[in-house]
MARBA-3410 file (N, C-alpha, C, O; in Angstrom, 1 decimal):
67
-3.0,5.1,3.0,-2.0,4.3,3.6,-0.6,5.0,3.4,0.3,4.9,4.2 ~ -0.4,5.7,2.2,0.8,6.2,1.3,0.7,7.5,2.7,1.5,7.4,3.6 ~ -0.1,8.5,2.7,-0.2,9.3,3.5,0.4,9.6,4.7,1.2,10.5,5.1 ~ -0.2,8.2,5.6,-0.1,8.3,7.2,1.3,7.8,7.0,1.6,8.0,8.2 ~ 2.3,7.2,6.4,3.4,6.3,6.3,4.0,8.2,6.3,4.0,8.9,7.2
4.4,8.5,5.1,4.9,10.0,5.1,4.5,10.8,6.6,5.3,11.0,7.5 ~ 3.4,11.1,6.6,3.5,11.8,8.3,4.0,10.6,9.0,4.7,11.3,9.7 ~ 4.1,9.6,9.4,4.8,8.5,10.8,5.9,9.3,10.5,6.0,10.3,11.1 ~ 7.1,9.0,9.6,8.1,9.0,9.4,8.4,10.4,9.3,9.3,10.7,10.0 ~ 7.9,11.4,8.6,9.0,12.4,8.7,8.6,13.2,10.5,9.2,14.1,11.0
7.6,12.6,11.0,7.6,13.2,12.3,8.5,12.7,13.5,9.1,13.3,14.4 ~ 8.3,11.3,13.1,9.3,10.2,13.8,10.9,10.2,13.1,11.8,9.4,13.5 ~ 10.9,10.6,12.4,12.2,10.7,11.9,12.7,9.3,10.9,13.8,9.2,10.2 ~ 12.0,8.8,10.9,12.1,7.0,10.6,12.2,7.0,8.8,11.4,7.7,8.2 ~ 13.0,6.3,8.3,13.7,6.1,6.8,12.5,5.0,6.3,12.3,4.1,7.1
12.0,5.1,5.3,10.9,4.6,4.8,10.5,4.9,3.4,11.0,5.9,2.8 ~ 9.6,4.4,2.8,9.0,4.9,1.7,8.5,6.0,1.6,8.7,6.7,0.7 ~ 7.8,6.3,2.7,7.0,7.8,2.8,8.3,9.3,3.2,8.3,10.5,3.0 ~ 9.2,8.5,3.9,10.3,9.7,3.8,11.2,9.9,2.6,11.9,10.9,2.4 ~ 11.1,8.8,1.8,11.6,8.9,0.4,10.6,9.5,-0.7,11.1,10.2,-1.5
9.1,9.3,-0.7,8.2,10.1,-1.4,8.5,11.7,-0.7,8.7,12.6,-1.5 ~ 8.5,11.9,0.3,8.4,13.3,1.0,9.7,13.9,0.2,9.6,14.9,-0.5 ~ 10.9,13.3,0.3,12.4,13.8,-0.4,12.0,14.1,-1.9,12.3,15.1,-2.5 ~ 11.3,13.1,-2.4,11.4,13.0,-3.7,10.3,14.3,-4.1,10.6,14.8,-5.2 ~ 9.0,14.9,-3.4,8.5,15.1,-3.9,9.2,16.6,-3.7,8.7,17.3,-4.6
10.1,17.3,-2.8,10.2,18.4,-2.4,11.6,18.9,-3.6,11.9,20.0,-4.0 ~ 12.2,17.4,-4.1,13.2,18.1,-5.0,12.8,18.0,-6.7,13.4,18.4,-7.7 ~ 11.5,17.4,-6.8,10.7,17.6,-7.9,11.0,16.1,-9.0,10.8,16.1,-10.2 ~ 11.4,15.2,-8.2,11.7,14.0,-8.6,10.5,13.1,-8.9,10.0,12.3,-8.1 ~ 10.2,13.3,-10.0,8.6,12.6,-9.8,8.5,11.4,-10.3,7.4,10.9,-10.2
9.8,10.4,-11.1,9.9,9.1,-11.5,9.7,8.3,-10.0,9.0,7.3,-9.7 ~ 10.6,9.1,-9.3,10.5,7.8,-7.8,9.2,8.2,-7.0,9.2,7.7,-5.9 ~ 8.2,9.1,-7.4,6.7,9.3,-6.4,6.2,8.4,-7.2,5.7,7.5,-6.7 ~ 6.1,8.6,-8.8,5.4,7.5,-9.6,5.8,5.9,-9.1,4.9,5.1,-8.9 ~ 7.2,5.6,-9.0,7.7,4.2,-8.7,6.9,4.3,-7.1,6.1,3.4,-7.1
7.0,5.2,-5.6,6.3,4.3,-4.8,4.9,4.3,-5.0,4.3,3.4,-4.4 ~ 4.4,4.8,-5.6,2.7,5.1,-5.4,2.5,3.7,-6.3,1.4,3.2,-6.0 ~ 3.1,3.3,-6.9,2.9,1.9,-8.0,3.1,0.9,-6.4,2.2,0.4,-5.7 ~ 4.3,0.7,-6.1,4.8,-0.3,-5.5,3.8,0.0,-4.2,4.0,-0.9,-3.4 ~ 3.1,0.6,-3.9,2.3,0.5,-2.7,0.4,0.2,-3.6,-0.6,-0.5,-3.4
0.7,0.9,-4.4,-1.1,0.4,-5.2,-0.9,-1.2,-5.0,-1.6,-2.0,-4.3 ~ 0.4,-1.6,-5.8,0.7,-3.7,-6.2,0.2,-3.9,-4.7,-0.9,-4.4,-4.6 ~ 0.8,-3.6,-3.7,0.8,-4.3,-2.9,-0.5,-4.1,-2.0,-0.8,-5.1,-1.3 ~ -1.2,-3.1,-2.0,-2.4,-2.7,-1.5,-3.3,-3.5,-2.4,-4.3,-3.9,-1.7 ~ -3.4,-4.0,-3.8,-4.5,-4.8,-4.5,-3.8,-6.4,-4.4,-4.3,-7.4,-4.7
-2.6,-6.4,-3.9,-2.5,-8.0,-3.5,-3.1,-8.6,-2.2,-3.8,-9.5,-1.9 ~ -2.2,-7.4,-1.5,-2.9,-8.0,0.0,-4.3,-8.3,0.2,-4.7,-9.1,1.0 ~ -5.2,-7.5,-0.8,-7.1,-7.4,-0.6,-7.0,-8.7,-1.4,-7.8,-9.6,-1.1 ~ -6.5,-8.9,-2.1,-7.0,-10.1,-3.4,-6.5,-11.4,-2.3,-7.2,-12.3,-2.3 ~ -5.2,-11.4,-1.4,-5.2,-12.7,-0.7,-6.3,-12.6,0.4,-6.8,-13.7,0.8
-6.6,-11.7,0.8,-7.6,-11.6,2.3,-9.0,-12.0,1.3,-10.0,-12.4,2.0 ~ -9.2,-11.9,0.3,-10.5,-12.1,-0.2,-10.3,-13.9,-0.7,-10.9,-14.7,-0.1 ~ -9.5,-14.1,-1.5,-9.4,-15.7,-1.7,-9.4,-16.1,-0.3,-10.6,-16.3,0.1 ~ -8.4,-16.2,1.0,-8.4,-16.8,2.1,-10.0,-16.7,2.8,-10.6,-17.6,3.3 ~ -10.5,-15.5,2.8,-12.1,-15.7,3.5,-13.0,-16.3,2.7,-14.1,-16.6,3.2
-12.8,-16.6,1.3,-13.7,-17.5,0.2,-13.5,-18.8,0.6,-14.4,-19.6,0.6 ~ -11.9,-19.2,1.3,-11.6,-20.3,1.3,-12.0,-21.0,2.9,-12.2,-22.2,3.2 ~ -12.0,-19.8,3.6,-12.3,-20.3,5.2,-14.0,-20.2,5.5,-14.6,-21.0,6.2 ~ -14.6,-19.2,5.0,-16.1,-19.3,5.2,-17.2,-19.9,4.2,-17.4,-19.5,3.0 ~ -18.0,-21.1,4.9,-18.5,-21.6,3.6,-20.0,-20.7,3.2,-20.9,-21.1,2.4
-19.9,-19.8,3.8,-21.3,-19.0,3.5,-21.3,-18.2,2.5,-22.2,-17.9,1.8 ~ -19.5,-17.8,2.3,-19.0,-17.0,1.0,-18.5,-17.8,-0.2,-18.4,-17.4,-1.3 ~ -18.2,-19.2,0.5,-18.3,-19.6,-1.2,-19.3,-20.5,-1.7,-19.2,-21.1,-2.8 ~ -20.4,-20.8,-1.1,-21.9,-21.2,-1.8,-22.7,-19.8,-2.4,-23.7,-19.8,-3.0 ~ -22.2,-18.9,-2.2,-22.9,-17.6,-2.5,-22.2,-17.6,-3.9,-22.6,-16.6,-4.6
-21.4,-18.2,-4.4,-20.6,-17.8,-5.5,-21.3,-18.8,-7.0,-21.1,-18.7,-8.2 ~ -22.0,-19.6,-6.2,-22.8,-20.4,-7.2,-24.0,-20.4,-7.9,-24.3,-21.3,-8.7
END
């Protein structure tokens, strides 16, 4: 995800996380690659953790399987 966000932007030109990792990584700034690669892991294991409670909560085939 971290990846394709860096190539959109520095191809497209577009100000982003991934053009701030790309800055960061070329002038050897490695506190702010550590800070986004965190701030995109949080959000990549939240988003899975709400899509997984919401389909527990919407399909009842996945939450009798839990018993």
């Amino acid at each position: 995800m971290l990846s394709s966000s860096v190539f959109a932007e520095i191809v497209f030109a577009r100000p982003g996380i991934g053009k701030l990792v790309y800055e960061a990584i070329s002038v050897r700034n490695y506190p702010i690659v550590s800070g986004a690669v965190l701030v995109t892991t949080v959000f990549f294991v939240l988003v899975n953790v709400a899509a997984d409670i919401l389909v527990g909560l919407l399909d009842p085939r996945v939450r009798s399987s839990f018993n």
